[in-house]
C-alpha positions in Angstrom: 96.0 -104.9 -156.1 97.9 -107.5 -157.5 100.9 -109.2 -156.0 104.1 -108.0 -157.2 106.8 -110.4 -157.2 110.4 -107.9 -158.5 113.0 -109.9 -159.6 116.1 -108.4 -161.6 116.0 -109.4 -165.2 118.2 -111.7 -167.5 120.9 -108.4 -167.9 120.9 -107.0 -165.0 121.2 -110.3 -163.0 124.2 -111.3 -165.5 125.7 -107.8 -164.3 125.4 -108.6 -160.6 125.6 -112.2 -160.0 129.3 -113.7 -159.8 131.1 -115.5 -162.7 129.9 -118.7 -162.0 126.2 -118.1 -160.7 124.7 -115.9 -162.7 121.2 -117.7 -163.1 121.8 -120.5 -160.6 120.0 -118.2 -157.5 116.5 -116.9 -157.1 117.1 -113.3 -155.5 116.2 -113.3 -151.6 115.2 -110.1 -151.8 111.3 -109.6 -152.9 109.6 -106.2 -152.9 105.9 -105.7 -152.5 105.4 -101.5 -152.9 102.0 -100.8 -152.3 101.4 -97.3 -151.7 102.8 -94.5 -154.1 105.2 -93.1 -152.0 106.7 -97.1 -151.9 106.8 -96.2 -155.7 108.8 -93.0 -155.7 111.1 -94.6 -153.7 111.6 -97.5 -155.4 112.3 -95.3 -158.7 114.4 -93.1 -157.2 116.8 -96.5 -156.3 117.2 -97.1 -159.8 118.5 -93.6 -160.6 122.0 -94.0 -162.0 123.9 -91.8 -159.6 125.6 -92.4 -156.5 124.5 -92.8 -153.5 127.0 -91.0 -151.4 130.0 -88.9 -151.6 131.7 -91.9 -151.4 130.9 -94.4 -154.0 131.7 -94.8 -157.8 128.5 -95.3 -160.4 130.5 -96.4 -163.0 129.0 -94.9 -166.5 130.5 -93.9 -169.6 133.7 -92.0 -168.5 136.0 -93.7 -171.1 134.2 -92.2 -173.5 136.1 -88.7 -172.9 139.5 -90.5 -173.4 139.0 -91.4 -177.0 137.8 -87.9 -178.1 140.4 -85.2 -179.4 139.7 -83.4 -176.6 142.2 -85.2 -174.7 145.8 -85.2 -174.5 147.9 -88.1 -172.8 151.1 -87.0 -173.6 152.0 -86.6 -169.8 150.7 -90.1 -168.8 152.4 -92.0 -165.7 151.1 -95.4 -166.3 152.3 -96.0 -162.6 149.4 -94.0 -161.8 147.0 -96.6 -163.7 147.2 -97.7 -167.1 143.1 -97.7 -167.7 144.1 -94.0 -168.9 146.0 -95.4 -172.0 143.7 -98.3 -173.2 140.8 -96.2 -174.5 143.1 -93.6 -175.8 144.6 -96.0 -178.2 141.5 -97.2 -179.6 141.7 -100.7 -178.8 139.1 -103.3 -180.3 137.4 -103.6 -176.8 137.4 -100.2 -174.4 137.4 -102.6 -171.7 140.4 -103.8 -169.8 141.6 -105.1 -165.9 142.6 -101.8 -164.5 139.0 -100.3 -164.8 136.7 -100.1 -162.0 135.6 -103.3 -160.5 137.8 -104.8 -163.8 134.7 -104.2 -167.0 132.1 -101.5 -168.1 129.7 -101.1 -165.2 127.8 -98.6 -167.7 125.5 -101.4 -169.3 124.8 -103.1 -165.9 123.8 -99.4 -164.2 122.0 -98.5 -167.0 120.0 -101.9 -167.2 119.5 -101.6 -163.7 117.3 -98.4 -163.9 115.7 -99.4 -166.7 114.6 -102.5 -164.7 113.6 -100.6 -161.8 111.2 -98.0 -164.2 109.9 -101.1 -165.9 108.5 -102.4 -162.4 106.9 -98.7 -162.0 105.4 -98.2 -165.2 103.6 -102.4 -164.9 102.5 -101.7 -161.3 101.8 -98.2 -160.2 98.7 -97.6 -161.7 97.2 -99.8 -158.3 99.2 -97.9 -156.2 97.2 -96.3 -153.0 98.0 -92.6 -153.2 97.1 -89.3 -155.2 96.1 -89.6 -158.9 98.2 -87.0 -159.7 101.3 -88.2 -157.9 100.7 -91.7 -159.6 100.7 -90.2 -162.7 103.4 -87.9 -162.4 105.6 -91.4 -161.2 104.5 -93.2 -164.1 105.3 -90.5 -166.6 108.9 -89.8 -164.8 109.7 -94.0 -165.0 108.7 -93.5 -168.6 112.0 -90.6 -169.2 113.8 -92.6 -167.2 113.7 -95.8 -169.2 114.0 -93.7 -172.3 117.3 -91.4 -170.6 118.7 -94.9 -169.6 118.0 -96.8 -173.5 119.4 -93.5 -175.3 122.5 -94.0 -173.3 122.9 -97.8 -174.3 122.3 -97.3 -177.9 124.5 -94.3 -178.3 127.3 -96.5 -176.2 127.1 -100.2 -178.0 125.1 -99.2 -181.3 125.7 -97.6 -184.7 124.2 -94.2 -184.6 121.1 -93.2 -185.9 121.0 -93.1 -189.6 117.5 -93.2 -191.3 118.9 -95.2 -194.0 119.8 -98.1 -191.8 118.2 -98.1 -188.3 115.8 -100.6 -189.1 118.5 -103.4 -190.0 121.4 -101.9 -187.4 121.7 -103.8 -184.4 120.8 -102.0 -181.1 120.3 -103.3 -177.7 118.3 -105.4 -176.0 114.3 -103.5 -175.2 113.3 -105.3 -171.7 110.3 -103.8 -171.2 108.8 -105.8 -168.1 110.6 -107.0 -164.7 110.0 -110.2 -164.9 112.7 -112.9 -165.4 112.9 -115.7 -168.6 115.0 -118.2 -169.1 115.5 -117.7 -172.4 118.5 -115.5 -173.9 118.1 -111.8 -174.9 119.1 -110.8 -178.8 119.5 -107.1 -179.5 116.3 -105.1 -181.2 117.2 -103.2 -183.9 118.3 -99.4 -183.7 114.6 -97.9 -185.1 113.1 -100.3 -182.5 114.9 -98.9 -179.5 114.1 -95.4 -180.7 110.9 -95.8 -181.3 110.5 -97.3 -178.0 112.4 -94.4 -176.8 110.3 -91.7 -178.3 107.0 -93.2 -177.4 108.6 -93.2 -173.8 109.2 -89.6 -173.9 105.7 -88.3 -175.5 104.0 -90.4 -173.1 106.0 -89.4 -170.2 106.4 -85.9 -170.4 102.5 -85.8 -170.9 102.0 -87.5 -167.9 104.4 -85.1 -166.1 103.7 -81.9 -167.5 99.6 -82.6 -166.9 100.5 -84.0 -163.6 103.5 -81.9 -162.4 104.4 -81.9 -159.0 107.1 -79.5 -158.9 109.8 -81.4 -157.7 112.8 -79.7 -157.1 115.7 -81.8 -156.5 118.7 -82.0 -159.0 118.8 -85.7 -159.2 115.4 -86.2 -160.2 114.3 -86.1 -164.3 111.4 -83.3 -164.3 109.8 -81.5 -167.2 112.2 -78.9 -167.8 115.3 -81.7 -167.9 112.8 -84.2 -170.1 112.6 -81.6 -172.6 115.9 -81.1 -173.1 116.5 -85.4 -173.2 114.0 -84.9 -175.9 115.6 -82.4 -177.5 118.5 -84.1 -177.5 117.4 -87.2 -178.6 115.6 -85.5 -181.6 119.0 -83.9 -182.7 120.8 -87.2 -182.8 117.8 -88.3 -185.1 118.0 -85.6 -187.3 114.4 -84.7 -186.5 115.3 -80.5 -186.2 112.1 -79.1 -186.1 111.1 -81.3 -182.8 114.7 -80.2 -181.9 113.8 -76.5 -182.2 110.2 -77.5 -180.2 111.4 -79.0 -177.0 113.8 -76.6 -176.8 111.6 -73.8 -177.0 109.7 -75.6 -174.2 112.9 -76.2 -172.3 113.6 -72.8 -172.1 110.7 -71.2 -171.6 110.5 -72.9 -168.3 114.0 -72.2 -167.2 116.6 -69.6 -169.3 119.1 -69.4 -166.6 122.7 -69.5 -167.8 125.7 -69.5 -165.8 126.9 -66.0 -165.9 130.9 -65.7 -165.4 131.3 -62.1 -167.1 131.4 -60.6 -163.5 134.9 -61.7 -163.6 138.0 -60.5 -165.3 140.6 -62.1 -167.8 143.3 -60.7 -165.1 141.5 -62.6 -162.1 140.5 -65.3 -163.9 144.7 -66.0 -165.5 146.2 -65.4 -162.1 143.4 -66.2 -159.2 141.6 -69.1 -160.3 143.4 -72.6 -159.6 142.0 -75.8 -158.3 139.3 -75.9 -155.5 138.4 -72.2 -156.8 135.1 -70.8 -157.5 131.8 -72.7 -157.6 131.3 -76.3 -159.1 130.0 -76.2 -162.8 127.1 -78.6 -161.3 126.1 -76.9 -158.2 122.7 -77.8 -156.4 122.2 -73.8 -156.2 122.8 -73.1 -160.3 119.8 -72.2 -161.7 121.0 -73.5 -165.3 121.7 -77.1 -163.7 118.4 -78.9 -164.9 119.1 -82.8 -163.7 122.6 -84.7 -162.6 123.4 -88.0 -162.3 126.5 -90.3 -162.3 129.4 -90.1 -160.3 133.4 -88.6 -160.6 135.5 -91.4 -162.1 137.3 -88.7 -163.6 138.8 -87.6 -160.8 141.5 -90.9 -160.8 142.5 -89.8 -164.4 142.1 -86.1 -164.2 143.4 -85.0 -160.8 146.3 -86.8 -160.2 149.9 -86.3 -161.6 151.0 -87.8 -164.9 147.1 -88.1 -166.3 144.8 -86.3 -168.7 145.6 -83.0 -170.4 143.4 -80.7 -172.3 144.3 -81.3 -176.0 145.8 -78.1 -178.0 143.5 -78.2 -180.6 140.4 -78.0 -177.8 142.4 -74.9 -175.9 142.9 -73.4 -179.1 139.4 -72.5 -179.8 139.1 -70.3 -177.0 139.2 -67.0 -177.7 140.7 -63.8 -176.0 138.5 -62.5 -173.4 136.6 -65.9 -173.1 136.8 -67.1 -169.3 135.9 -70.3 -169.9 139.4 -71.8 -170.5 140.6 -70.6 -167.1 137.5 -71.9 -165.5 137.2 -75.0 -166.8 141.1 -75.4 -167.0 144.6 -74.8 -165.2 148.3 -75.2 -165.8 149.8 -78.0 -163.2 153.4 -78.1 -163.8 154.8 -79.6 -166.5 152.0 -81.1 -167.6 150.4 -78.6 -169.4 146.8 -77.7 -169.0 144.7 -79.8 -167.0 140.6 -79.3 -166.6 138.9 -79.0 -162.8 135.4 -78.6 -164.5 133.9 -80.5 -161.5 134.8 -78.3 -158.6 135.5 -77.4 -155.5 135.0 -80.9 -154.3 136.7 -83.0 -157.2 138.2 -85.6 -154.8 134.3 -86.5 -153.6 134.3 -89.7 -155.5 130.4 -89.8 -155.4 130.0 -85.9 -157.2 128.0 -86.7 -160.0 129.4 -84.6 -162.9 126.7 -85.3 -166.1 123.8 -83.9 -166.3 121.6 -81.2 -168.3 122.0 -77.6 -168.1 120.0 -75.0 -169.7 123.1 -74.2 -171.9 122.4 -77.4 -174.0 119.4 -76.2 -174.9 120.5 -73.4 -177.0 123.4 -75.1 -178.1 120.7 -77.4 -179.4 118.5 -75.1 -180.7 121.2 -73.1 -182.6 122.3 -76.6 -184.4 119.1 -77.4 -185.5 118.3 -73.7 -186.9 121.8 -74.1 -188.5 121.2 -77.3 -190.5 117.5 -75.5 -191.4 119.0 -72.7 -193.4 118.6 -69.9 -190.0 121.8 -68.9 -189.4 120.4 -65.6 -187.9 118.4 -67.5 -185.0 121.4 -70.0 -184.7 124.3 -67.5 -183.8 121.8 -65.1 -181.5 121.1 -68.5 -179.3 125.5 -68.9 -179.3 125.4 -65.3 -178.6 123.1 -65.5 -175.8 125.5 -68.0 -174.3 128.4 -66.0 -175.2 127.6 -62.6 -173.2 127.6 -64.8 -170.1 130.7 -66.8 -170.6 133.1 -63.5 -171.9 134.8 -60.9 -169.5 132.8 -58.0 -169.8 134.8 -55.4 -170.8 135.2 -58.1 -174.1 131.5 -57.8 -174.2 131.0 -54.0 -174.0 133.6 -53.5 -176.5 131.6 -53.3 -179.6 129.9 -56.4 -178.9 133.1 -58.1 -179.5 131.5 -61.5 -178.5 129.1 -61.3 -181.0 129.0 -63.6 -184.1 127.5 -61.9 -187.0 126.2 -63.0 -190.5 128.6 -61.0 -192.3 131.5 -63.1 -190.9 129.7 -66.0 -190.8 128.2 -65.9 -194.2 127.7 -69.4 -195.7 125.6 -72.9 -193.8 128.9 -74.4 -193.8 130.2 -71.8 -191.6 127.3 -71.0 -189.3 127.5 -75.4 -188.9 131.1 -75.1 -187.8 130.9 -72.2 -185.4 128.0 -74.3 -183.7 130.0 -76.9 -183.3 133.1 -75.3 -182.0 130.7 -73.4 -179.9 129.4 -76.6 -178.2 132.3 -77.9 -178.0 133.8 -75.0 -175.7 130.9 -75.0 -173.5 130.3 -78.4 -173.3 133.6 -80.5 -172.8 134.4 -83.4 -170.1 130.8 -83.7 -169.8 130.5 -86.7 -172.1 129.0 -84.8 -175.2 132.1 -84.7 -177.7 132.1 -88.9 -178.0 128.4 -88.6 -178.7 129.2 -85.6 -181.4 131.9 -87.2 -183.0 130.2 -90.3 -183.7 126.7 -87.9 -185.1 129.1 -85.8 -187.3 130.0 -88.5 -189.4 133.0 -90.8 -187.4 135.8 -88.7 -188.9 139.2 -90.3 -188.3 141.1 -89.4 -184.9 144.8 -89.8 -183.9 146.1 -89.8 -180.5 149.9 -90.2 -179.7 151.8 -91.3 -176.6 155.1 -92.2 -176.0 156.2 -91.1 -179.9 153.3 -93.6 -181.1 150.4 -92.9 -183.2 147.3 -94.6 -182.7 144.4 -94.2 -185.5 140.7 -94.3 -185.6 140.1 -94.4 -189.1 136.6 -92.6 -191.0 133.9 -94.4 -189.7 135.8 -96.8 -187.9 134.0 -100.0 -186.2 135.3 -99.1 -183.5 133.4 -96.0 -182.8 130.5 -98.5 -181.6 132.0 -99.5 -178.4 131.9 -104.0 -178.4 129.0 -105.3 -175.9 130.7 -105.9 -172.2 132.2 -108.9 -172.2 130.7 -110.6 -169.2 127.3 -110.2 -171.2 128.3 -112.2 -174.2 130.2 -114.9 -171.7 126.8 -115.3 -170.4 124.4 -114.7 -173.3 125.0 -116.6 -176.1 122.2 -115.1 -178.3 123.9 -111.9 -177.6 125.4 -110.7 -181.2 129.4 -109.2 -181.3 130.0 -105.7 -182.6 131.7 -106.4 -185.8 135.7 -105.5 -186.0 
């Protein structure tokens, strides 16, 4: 076997080094995994999820504070004033008062791309079960294309056919070894491709080699399906939408049934700490989680972030979901506990796939195709779990129909309002906004308006500052 000498690369070392050494140091530290179970290990270190209940993997959380899903009117910039700065769509989303001072998502996310690099070049020699090495490979494979679709959808334009092969991306580091040379960024079709040859390669490699692993924090089959699905709709690409998933699926159609409960209960029982947290180890619909509860600072405490009208007033009568994802503290209008009963435990990682995103998906991508039949059955399959039942056994009152919904334009809206209410403050609507064609947003606090125009620069969030102090070949988002 040959002698494996892990050192962090160029971004990852500018991410964790201090201001002033970021290259002058060889790292102490030097790894030499020789046997697979060395190897799962090792991967399972560069997972970008915390730790411990205890400890903050900063990611993309201020991504939620500059949708219109998000309300700020109530803001006590005594609490913190991070709140405000994203909400007011400044020309960097970066400021002081964040965590640890700067965006920690592109030195996490580099990170785990580093440590699936150093899997995929070495594990082949590993000493262990074929199978097992196989499986490892093909899981550092998803992870390294989960971890690059995050940094191009942060810090790159989205994907547009037209244009991916001259937009800017980020940079593709796809071996752990150190240069001395500066990165520049690939293009947007590069990272993609990379991305999608990572995910036909690794889910091969897992599904031919699966070793049925069970835990929540891990990327398996079923969750790689639905990254792949995902990534497909934000390429446009709806038949491989519909494909994976169909596969996702038809491994696992679990939703998260809250129609035993009634409108009644829900209005005057549930509060915060109630009921069981939207991303618990024991829901079958929970497919993969990962990250940490940042939120909680901005969310939780008084004078923060409020559920927007517009977002509460898609919710219909008899649908639970606004009193289970939401609750009235105070003055301050409605206020979401999404993430409970534990919201305080720093370290609760609070993203992740669920088997709902799959239809939700599935439905979008039969939408756009002209099949608005098979498009509102999958939002009616979610539906019947998320409605008080007597709603639901009232002449199907849940139900979307064709005859209501009779034109593309409408099935396309209902999909997206549908995903919307299912999905929010879990770090989708950002991601949506920006696919849906950058429409302008306006937030106001404190009797001021502040504006992100149609297709707005500013919807590609500016590379983190301490990378371009340290990388000179490393190109500005325009502004």
């Amino acid at each position: 076997m040959k002698s494996i000498y892990i050192k962090f690369s160029f971004l990852v070392l500018l991410a964790f080094s201090s201001c002033d050494k970021a290259l002058e140091e060889e790292p102490q530290n030097k790894l030499k995994p020789e046997t697979i179970n060395d190897y799962v290990e090792l991967l399972n270190y560069g997972y970008p999820t915390t730790k411990d209940y205890g400890t903050i993997v900063g990611l993309d959380y201020y991504v939620e504070m500059m949708t219109d899903d998000q309300d700020i009117r109530y803001l006590n910039t005594d609490r913190g004033e991070y709140p405000l700065h994203p909400f007011t769509f400044e020309n960097t989303h970066e400021h002081s008062s964040m965590f640890n001072g700067y965006d920690q998502a592109w030195k996490n996310l580099y990170k785990a791309i580093y440590y699936a690099n150093v899997v995929v070049d070495n594990v082949d020699e590993a000493k262990g079960n074929a199978s097992e090495i196989a499986y490892t490979k093909g899981e550092a494979m998803v992870l390294r294309a989960f971890s690059y679709f995050k940094l191009i959808n942060l810090y790159a334009a989205p994907y547009n056919e037209n244009t991916a092969s001259t937009d800017l991306g980020v940079p593709l580091k796809l071996d752990p070894t150190v240069q001395s040379e500066s990165y520049s960024r690939n293009t947007v079709q590069e990272v993609y491709d990379q991305i999608n040859l990572d995910l036909k390669l690794g889910l091969e490699l897992m599904t031919n080699n699966d070793q049925r692993v069970t835990s929540k924090f891990k990327l398996t089959p079923v969750s790689a399906n639905i990254l792949a699905s995902r990534v497909s709709l934000y390429q446009k690409k709806y038949d491989d939408v519909i494909s994976y998933a169909d596969k996702t699926i038809n491994l696992n159609s679990n939703l998260f049934d809250l129609s035993n409960n009634t409108m009644e209960f829900a209005k005057t029982r549930w509060g915060y700490g109630q009921g069981v947290h939207y991303f618990n180890d024991a829901n079958n619909n929970v497919l993969f989680k990962y990250g940490s509860n940042e939120m909680y600072y901005y969310v939780h405490i008084p004078g923060a972030l409020a559920i927007s009208d517009n977002l509460i007033s898609l919710y219909e009568p008899g649908d639970l979901r606004l009193y289970y994802f939401t609750y009235i503290k105070g003055s301050l209008g409605r206020v979401y506990f999404k993430f409970r009963p534990f919201p305080n435990r720093l370290g609760e990682p609070i993203r992740g796939f669920r088997v709902e995103e799959a239809f939700l998906n599935r439905a979008e991508a039969y939408a756009i195709l002209g099949q608005p039949e098979e498009a509102l059955a999958d939002l009616n399959t979610i539906r019947k779990t998320k409605f008080d039942a007597s709603y639901v056994l009232e002449s199907d009152y849940y139900k979307y129909s064709t005859s209501t919904y009779d034109t593309q334009e409408k099935v396309i809206q209902v999909v997206r309002d549908e995903r919307r209410r299912e999905l929010f403050g879990e770090f989708h609507r950002w991601y949506d906004l920006r696919r849906y064609g950058m429409p302008e947003l306006t937030h106001i606090y404190d009797n001021k308006s502040y504006t992100l125009s149609e297709n707005d620069p500013r919807y590609i969030l500016q590379i983190p500052q301490i990378e371009l102090d340290y990388n000179p070949s490393m190109q500005r988002n325009p502004r």
